[in-house]
Every structure is written in C-alpha cells, then in structure tokens.
One Martini backbone bead per residue (centre of mass of N, CA, C, O) as a GRO file, in nm:
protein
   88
    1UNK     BB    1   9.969  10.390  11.618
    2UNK     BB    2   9.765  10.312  11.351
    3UNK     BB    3   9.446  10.427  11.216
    4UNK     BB    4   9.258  10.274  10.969
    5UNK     BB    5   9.069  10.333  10.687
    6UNK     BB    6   8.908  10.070  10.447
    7UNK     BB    7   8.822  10.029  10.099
    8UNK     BB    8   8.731   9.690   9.961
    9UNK     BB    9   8.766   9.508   9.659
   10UNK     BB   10   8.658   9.203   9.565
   11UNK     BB   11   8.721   9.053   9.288
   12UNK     BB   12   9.014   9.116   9.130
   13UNK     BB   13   9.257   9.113   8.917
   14UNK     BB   14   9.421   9.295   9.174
   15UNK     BB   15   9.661   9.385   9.397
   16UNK     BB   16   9.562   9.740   9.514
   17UNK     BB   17   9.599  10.090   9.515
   18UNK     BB   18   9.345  10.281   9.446
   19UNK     BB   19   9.323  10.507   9.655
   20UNK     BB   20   9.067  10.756   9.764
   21UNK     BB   21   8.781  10.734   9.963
   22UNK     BB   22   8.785  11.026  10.103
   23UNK     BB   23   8.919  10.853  10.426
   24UNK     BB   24   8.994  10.632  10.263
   25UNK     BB   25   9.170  10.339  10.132
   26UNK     BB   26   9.158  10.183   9.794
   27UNK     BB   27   9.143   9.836   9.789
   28UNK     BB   28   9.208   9.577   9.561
   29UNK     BB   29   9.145   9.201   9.561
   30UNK     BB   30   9.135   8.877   9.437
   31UNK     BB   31   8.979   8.811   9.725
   32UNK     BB   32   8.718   8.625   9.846
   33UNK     BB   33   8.437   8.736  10.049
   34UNK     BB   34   8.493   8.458  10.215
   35UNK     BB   35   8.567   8.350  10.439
   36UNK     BB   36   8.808   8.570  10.517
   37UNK     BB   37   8.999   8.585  10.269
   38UNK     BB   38   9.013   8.924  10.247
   39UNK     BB   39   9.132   8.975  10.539
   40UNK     BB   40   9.389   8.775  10.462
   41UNK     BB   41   9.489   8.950  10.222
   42UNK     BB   42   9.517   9.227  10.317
   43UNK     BB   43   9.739   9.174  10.562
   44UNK     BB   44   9.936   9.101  10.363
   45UNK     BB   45   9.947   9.313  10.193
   46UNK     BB   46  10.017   9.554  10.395
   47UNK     BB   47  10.268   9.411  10.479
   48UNK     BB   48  10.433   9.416  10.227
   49UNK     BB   49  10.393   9.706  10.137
   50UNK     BB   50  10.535   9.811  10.452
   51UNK     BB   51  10.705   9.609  10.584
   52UNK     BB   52  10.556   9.421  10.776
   53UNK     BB   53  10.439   9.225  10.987
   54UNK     BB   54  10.110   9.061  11.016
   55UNK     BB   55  10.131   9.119  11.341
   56UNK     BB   56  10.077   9.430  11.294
   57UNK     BB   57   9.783   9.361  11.229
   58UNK     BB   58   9.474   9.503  11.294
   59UNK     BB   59   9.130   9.404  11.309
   60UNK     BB   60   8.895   9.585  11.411
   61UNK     BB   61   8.694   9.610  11.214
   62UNK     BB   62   8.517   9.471  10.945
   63UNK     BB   63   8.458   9.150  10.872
   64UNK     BB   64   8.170   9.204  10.708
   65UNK     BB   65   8.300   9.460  10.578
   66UNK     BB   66   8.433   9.705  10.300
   67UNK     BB   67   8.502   9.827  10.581
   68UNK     BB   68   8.783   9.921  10.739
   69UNK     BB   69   8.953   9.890  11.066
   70UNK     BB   70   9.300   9.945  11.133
   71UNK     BB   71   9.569   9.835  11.315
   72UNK     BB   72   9.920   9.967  11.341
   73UNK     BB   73  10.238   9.874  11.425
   74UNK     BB   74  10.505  10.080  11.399
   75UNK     BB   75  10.297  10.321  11.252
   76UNK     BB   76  10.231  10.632  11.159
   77UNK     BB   77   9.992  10.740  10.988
   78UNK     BB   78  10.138  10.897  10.790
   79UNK     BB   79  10.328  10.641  10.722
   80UNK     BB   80  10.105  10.467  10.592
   81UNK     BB   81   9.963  10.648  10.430
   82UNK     BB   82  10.248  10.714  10.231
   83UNK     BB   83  10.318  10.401  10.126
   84UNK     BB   84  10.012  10.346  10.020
   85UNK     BB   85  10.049  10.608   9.790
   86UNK     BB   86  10.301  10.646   9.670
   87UNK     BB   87  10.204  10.346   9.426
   88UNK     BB   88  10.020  10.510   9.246
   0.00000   0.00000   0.00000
C-alpha cells in the first residue's frame, strides 16, 4: 500500500498534476473546495490516472485541508508517485 501526501489547489482551470512541492506531488483540480468537492474530484483524478478502482484510495487526512494524505492499495509508493509524475 502506498501512502502518498498531496497539495491541492481547487478552482483550476484543469484537472491535472503540476509537479512536486517539497515532498508532496501538486495537484490543480476544477472542483470548488466546498462540502467536499475537491475530495471527490481527487480521489476520482488519482483512480484515472493511476488506472485503479476509486475505493482503493483512500483520503487518511487533510479533509478541509489543501495538503492531504492518501492510502492506495495495490501499488507502491514508488509506483504510484512514477505514474503520476511521469505525466507531466
């Protein structure tokens, strides 16, 4: 299971990963950060690009907050964050 932490910025233009910000990967979502929105637009992106079920992410914190931290079953740190780097 990989645990990855991410920062968030909600009402972007697009959906999409820009980068690294520190030790987290910087993600831009269209979803407003409202009554969990950006959480569910998250856990959606993250299941896209990585190819996987969206109950296999999971949000451990950061729930009303831009840094949050995810559990993903069934891929390894390692591979979850070269997937969604590799895009950029």
């Amino acid at each position: 299971m990989a645990t990855l932490q991410f920062h968030v910025v909600p009402n972007a233009k697009s959906d999409k990963v820009v980068g690294e910000h520190g030790d987290t990967i910087k993600i831009k979502l269209r979803a407003p950060a409202v009554e969990g929105k950006a959480n569910t637009a998250l856990r959606c992106f993250l299941a896209e690009e990585l190819n996987i079920p969206k109950s296999a992410i999971i949000l451990e914190h950061g729930q009303r907050s831009r840094h949050k931290v995810i559990h993903i079953e069934g891929l390894s740190e390692h591979d979850a964050r070269r997937r969604l780097l590799v895009t950029i």
